[in-house]
C-alpha positions in Angstrom: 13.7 43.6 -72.5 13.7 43.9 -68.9 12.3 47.1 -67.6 14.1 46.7 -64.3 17.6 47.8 -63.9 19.5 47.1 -61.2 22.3 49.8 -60.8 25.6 49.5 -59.1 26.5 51.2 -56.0 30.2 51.8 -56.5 32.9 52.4 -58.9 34.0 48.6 -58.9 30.7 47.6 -59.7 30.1 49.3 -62.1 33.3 48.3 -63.9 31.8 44.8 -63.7 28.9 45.5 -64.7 29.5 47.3 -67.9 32.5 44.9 -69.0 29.6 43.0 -70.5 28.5 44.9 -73.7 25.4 43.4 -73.6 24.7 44.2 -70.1 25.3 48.1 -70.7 23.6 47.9 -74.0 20.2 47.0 -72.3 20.8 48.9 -69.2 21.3 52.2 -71.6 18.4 51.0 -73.2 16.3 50.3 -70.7 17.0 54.2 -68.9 16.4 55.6 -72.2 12.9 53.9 -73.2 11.8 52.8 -69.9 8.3 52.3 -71.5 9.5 50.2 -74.5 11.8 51.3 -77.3 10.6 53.7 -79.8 12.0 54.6 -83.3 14.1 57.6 -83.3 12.6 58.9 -86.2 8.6 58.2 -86.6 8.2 57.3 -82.6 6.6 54.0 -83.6 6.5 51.3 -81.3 7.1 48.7 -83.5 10.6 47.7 -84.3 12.8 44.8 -84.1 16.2 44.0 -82.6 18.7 42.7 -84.9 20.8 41.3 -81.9 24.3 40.7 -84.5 24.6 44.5 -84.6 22.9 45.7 -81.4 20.2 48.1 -83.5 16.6 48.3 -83.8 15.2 48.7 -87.4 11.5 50.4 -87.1 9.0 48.3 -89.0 6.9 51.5 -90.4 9.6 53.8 -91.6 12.6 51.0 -92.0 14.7 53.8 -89.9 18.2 52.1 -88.4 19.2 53.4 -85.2 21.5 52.2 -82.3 21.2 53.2 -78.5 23.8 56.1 -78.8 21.8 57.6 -81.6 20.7 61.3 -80.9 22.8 60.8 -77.6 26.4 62.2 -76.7 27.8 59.1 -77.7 26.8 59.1 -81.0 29.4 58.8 -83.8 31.5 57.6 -80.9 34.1 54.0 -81.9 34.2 53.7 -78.1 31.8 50.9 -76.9 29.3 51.3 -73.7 32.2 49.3 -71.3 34.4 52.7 -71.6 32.0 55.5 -71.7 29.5 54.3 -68.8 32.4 53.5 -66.5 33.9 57.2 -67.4 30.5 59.0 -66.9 30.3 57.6 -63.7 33.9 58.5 -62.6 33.0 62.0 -63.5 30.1 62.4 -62.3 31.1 61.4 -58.7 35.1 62.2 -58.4 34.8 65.1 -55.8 37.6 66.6 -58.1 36.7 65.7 -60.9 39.2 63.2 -63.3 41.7 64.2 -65.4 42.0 63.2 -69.2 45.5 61.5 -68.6 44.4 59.7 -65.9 40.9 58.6 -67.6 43.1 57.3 -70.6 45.0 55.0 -68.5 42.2 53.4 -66.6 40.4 52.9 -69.4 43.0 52.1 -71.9 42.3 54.7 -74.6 44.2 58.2 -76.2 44.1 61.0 -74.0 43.1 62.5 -76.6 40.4 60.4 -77.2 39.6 60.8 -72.9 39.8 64.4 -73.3 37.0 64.2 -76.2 35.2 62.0 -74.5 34.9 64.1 -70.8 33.8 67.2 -72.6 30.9 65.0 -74.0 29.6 63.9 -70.7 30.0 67.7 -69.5 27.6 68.7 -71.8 24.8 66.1 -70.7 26.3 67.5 -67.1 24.7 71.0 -67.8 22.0 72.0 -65.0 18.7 73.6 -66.4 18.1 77.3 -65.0 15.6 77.1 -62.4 13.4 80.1 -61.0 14.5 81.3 -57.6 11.8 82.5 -55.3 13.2 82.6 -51.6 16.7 84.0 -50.1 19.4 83.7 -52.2 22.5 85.1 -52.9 24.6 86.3 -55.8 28.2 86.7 -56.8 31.4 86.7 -59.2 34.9 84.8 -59.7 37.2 85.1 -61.9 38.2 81.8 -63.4 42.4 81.9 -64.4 45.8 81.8 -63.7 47.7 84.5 -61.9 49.9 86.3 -64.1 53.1 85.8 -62.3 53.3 81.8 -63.2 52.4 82.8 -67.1 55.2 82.1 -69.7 56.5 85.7 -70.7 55.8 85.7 -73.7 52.2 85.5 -72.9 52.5 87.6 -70.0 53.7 90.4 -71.9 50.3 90.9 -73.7 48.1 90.9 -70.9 46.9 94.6 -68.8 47.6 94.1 -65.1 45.6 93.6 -62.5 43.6 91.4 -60.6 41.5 90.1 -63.0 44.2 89.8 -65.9 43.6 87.4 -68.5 40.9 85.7 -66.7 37.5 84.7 -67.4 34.2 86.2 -65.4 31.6 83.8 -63.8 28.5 84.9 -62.5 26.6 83.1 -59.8 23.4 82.5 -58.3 22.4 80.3 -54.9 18.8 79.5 -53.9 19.6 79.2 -50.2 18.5 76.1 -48.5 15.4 75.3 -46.6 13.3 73.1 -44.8 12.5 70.9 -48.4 15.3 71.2 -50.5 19.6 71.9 -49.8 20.6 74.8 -51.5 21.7 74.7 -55.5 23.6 76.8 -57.5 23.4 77.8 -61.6 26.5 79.4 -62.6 27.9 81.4 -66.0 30.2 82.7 -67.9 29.7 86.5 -68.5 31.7 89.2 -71.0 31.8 91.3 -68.0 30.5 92.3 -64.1 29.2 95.8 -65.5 25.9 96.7 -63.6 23.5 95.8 -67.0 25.0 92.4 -67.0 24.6 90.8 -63.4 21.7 92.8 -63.2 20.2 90.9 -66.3 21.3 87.9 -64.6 19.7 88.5 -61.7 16.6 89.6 -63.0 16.2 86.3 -65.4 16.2 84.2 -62.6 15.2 85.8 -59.8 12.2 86.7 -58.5 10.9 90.1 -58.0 10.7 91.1 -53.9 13.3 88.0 -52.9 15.4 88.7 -50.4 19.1 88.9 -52.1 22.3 89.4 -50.8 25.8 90.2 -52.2 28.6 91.9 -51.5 29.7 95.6 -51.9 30.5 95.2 -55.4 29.0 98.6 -56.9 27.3 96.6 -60.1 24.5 95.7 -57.8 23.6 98.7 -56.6 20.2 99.8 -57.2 18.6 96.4 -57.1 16.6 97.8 -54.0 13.8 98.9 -56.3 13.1 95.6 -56.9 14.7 92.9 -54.3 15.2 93.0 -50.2 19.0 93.5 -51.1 21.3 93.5 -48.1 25.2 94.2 -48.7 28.0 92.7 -47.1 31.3 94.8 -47.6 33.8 92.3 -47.4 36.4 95.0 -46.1 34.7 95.0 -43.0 33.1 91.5 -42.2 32.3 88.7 -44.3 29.0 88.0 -42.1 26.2 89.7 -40.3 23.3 87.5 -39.5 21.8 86.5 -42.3 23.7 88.9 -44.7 26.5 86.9 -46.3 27.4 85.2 -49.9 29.7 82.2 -48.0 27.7 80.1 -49.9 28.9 80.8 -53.3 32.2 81.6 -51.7 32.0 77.6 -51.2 30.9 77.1 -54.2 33.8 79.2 -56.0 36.2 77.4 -53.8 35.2 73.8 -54.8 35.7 75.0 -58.3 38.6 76.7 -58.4 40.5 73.5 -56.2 39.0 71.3 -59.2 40.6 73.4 -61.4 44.0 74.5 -59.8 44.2 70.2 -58.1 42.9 68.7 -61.0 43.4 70.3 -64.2 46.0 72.7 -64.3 45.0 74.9 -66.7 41.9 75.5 -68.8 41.6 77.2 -72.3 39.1 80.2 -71.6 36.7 78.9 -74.4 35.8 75.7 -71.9 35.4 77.7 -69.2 31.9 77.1 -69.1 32.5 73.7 -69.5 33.9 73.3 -66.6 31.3 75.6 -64.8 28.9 73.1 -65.6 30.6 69.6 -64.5 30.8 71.4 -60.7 27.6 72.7 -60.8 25.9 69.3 -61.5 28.5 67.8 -58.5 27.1 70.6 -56.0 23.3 70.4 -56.6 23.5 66.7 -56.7 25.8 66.3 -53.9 23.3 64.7 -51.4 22.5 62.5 -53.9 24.4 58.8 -54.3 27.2 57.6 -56.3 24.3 55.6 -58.7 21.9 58.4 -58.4 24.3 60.8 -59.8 25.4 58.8 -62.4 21.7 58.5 -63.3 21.1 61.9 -63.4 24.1 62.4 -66.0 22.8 59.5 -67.9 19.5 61.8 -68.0 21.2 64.7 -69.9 22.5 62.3 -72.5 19.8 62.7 -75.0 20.0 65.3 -77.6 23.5 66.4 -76.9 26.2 66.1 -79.7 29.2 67.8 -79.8 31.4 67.3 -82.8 35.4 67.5 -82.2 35.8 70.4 -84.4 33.1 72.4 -82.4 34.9 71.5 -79.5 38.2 72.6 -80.7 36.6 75.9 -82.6 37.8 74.9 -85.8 35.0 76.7 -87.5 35.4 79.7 -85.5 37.0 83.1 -86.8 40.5 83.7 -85.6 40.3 87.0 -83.0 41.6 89.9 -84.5 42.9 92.5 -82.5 
């Protein structure tokens, strides 16, 4: 197999260039043993191709496998032509792509689109990094305002600002002379003091400068952080003291949200969360290295449709 892969550079390429099965079968292949295949089971080295079926058969433990094996695509009817084209439209649509507009360009269900973009969010999720410089912290509440629910569902909700929505916590290591400033981002049962404080304290570190805004669940983190307020009532920056950069952040999500989707059930929030995360830390990156990097996160990912749906979760009771 040829260890060399030559990526595409654009949308229309890639379409090309995956229309041949064979083609995306060894470039898969070729990304996910770059130092030869190895059996899925055993690790051995030694396995043969049985080209009629596209599947290696290892030679010591007589193990089966396929290239979407252990990978989101696993279980999947779909060939390689549909899903690499749709990971890369994901991963670099600035809005992300909706699942009725997935399932006409590539000709499948939208159910079956819808299914298959929460797959490649999950090899989207961003690993939690450690933060050590300046960096910032703050909340959003992911939802739709109250006034466009139906009433019947309107009815059941407490009023306020935050009604029916979901909390997201976030996190920015600022940018500096090295690296452009990322993001990790989740979804939290509530912004009481011990829970962004947690937050903070998992992934920051101890003596960084911080800053936030006036929000009263961050007070006391002086003992252990250079924290610096910014009330937003009277300025949103002063010097150095500002959160605009999650602001940004929050803004590019919630347009992919509002623009793009419509409206999200709250258990995929995080989801969601996760697909612009991967867009903003990677967003000096190019169309194929993006694509690359979701390609990464394929590998030991599975998500069933009836964990997707919750069908094996407890109903709520209230």
């Amino acid at each position: 197999m040829n260890k060399s892969v030559a990526l595409p550079t654009s949308l229309a390429e890639a379409i090309r260039y995956f229309a041949n099965r064979d083609v995306a079968h060894t470039f898969l292949a070729s990304l996910r043993w770059p130092d030869g295949v190895t059996c899925v089971a055993c690790q051995s080295k030694d396995v043969g191709f049985l080209k009629t079926r596209r599947i290696w058969k290892c030679r010591e433990c007589h193990r089966q496998f396929s290239v979407k094996l252990g990978t989101i695509f696993e279980d999947s009817a779909l060939g390689l032509d549909k899903w690499l084209p749709a990971l890369w439209m994901l991963a670099n649509c600035k809005n992300g792509i909706s699942s009725y507009e997935l399932a006409r360009a590539l000709h499948v269900t939208q159910k079956s689109a819808w299914f298959m973009l929460h797959r490649i969010r999950l090899a989207m999720q961003t690993k939690t990094f450690r933060i050590e410089g300046p960096s910032e912290a703050d909340e959003a509440f992911i939802g739709g305002k109250a006034q466009f629910m139906h009433a019947n569902k309107r009815k059941h909700i407490k009023w306020g600002g935050t009604a029916g929505k979901v909390a997201v916590m976030g996190l920015l290591e600022r940018s500096n002379g090295a690296k452009h400033s990322r993001v990790m981002a989740q979804v939290v049962s509530k912004v009481r003091k011990n829970v962004l404080q947690a937050e903070i304290a998992k992934h920051v570190e101890p003596g960084s400068p911080l800053y936030t805004d006036a929000l009263k669940s961050y007070n006391g983190l002086a003992a252990e952080y250079r924290h610096e307020v910014i009330d937003h009532a009277i300025a949103y920056v002063r010097g150095k003291v500002h959160t605009n950069g999650l602001e940004n952040f929050w803004s590019l999500l919630k347009r992919t949200i509002k623009g793009t989707y419509i409206s999200i059930d709250p258990f995929h929030v995080q989801a969601y969360v996760d697909e612009q995360v991967h867009r903003f830390n990677n967003r000096k990156c190019k169309d194929a290295g993006r694509f690359v990097s979701v390609v990464a996160g394929i590998i030991g990912k599975r998500l069933t449709y009836r964990d997707l749906t919750g069908a094996d979760l407890s109903p709520a009771t209230t």
